[in-house]
C-alpha positions as CSV (number, residue, x, y, z in Angstrom):
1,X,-5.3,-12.5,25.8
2,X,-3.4,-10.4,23.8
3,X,-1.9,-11.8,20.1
4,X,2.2,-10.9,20.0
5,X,2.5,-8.9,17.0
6,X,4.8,-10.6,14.3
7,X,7.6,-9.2,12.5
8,X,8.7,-10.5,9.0
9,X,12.2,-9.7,6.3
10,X,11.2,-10.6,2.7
11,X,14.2,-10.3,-0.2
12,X,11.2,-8.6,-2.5
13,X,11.8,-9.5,-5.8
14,X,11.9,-7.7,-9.4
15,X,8.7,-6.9,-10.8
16,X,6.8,-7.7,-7.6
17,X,4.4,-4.6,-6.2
18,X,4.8,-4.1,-2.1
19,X,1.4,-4.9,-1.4
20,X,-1.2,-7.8,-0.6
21,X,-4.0,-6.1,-2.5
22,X,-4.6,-4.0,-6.3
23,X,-6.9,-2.8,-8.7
24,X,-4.2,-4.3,-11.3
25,X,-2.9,-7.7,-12.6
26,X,0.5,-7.5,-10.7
27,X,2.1,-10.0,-8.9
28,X,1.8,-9.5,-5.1
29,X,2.8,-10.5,-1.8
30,X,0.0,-12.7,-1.6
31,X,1.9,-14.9,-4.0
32,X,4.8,-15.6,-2.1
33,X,5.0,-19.3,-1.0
34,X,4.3,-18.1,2.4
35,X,1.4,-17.7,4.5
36,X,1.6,-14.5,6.7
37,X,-1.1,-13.7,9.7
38,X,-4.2,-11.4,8.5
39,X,-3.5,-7.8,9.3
40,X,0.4,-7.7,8.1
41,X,1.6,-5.2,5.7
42,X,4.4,-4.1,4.6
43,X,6.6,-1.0,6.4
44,X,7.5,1.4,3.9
45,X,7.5,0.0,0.3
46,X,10.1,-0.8,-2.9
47,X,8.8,0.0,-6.1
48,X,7.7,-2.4,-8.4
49,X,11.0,-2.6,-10.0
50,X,13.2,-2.6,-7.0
51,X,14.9,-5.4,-5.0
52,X,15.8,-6.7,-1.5
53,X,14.6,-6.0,1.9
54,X,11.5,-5.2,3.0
55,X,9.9,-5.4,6.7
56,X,6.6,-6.6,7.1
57,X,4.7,-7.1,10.6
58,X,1.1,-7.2,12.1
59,X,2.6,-4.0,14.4
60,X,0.3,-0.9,12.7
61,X,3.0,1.2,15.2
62,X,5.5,0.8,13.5
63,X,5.9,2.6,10.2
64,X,5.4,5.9,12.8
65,X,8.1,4.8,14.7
66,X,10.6,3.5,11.6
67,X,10.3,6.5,9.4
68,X,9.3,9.5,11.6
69,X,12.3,8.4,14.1
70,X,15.0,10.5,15.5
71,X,17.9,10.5,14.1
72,X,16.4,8.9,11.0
73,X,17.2,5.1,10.4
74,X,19.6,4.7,7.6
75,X,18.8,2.3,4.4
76,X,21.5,1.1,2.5
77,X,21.0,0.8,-1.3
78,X,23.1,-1.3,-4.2
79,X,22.5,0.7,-7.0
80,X,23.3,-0.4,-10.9
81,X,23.8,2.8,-13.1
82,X,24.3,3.1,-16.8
83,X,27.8,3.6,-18.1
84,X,31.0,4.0,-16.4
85,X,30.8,6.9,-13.8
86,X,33.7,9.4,-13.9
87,X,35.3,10.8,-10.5
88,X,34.0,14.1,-11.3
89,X,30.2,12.8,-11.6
90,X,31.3,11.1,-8.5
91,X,32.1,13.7,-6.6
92,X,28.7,15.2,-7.9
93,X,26.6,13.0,-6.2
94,X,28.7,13.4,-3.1
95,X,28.1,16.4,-2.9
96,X,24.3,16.6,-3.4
97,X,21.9,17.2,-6.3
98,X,19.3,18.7,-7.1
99,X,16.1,16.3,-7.5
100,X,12.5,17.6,-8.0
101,X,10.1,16.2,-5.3
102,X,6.5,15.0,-5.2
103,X,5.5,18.5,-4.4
104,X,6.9,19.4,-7.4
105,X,9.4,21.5,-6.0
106,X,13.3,20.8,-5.8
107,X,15.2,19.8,-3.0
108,X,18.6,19.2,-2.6
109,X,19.3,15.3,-2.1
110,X,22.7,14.4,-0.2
111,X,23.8,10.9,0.3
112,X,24.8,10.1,4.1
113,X,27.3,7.6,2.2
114,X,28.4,6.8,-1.2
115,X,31.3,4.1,-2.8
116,X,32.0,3.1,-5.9
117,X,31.6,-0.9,-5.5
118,X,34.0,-3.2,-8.1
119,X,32.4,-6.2,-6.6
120,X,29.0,-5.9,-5.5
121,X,28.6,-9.9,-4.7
122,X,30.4,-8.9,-1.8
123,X,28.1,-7.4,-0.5
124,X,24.7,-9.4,-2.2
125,X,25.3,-13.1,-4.1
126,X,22.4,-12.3,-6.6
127,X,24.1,-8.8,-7.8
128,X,24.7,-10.8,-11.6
129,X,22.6,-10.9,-14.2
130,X,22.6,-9.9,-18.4
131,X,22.9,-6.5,-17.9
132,X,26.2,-7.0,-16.7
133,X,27.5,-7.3,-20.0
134,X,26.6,-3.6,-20.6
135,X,29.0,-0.8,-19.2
136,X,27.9,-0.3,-16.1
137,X,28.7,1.1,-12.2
138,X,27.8,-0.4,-9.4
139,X,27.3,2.0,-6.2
140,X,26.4,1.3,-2.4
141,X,24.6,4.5,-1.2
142,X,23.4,5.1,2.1
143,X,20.2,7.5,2.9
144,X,18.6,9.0,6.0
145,X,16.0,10.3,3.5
146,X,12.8,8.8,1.8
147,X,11.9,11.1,-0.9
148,X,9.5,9.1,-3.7
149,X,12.1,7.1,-6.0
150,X,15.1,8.7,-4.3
151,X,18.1,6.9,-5.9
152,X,16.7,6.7,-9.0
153,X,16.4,10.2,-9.3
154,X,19.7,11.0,-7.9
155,X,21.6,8.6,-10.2
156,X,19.8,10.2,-13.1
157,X,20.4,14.0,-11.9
158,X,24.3,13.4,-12.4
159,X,22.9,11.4,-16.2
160,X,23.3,7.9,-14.9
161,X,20.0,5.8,-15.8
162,X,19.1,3.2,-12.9
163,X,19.6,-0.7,-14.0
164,X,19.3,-2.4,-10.8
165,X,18.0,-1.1,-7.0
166,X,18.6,-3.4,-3.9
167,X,18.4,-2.5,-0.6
168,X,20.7,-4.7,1.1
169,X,19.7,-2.7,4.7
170,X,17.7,-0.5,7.4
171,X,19.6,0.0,10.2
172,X,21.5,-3.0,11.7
173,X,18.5,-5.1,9.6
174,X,20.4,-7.0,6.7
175,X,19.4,-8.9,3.9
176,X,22.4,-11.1,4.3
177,X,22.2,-14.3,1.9
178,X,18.5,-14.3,1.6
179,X,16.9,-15.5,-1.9
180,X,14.8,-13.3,-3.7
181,X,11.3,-14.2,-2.7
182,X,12.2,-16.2,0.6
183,X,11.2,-14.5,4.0
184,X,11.9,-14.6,7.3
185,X,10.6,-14.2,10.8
186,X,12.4,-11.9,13.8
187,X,11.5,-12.1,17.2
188,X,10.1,-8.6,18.2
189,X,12.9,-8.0,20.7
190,X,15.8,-8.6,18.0
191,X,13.7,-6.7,15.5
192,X,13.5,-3.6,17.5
193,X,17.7,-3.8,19.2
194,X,18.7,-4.1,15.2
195,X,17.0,-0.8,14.4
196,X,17.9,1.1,17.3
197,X,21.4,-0.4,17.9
198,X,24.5,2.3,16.8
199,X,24.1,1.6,13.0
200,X,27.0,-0.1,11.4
201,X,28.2,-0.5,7.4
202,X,26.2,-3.7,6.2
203,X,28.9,-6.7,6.6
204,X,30.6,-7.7,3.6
């Protein structure tokens, strides 16, 4: 008989590398109070210093079908940059930049979506922290792209260093209210209607 493949949301937390196994002393999935099947890993990854979602499942299909899909399936960042950004930088990284790639060449990087956010705990509860005392801007950017540490290098091509990275959602998937570190299981069929449903702006 045929096992059902499972499918998994985590809120990954700061400082946590997307992967069960390492050569280094890093805190893993492994350690998070929950005990998934053998054989899951994690779809895509966040870097060790990013935040919120990431999809985990048993399905080896999927990361094919996820990020080789047409169109592409949006993500939805909540990004905490350095300093108070001025309309002109703004308009800036509306409009594209210029970010160099792993190739090492340079490719122009355009954001399917970008807003200014004066609240962002409307849009995650855990967007607070010390650096908030610091002058600061707080952006919601949607990509259809996955270049290697994409917002990051965006934010700094207009001279805005990266504080904070959450990614709140992919596709119709949110992270809602989830806690850092807790995780939840989808049903396949709900798993694979949110990521082909006609995507939406993550619910405030």
């Amino acid at each position: 008989m045929k096992i059902p493949h499972r499918y998994f949301l985590l809120n990954k937390p700061y400082n946590m590398v997307s992967q069960f196994v390492s050569s280094h002393d890093v805190p893993l999935l492994g350690d998070l109070d929950f005990k998934f099947p053998a054989g899951t890993h994690a779809i895509g990854r966040l870097d060790k210093t990013s935040e919120g979602l990431l999809l985990l499942t048993t399905d080896k299909t999927v990361t094919r079908k996820l990020f080789l899909a047409e169109p592409a399936h949006k993500r939805t960042y909540l990004v905490m940059v350095q300093n108070k950004m001025t309309a002109k930088t703004f308009q800036q990284l509306q409009q594209g930049v210029s970010i160099q790639i792993k190739t090492g060449e340079y490719y122009i990087a355009k954001p399917e979506a970008v807003q200014m956010i004066p609240n962002p705990v409307m849009f995650y509860k855990y967007a607070t922290g010390t650096a908030d005392i610091y002058p600061h801007t707080w952006l919601l950017i949607t990509l259809t792209e996955g270049k290697f540490r994409q917002v990051r290098k965006m934010v700094l091509a207009v001279k805005h260093r990266c504080l904070r990275l959450i990614r709140i959602s992919i596709s119709n998937i949110l992270l809602g209210d989830m806690k850092p570190g807790e995780v939840r299981e989808i049903g396949e069929n709900e798993f694979y209607k949110l990521l082909h449903e006609e995507e939406k702006t993550p619910a405030r």
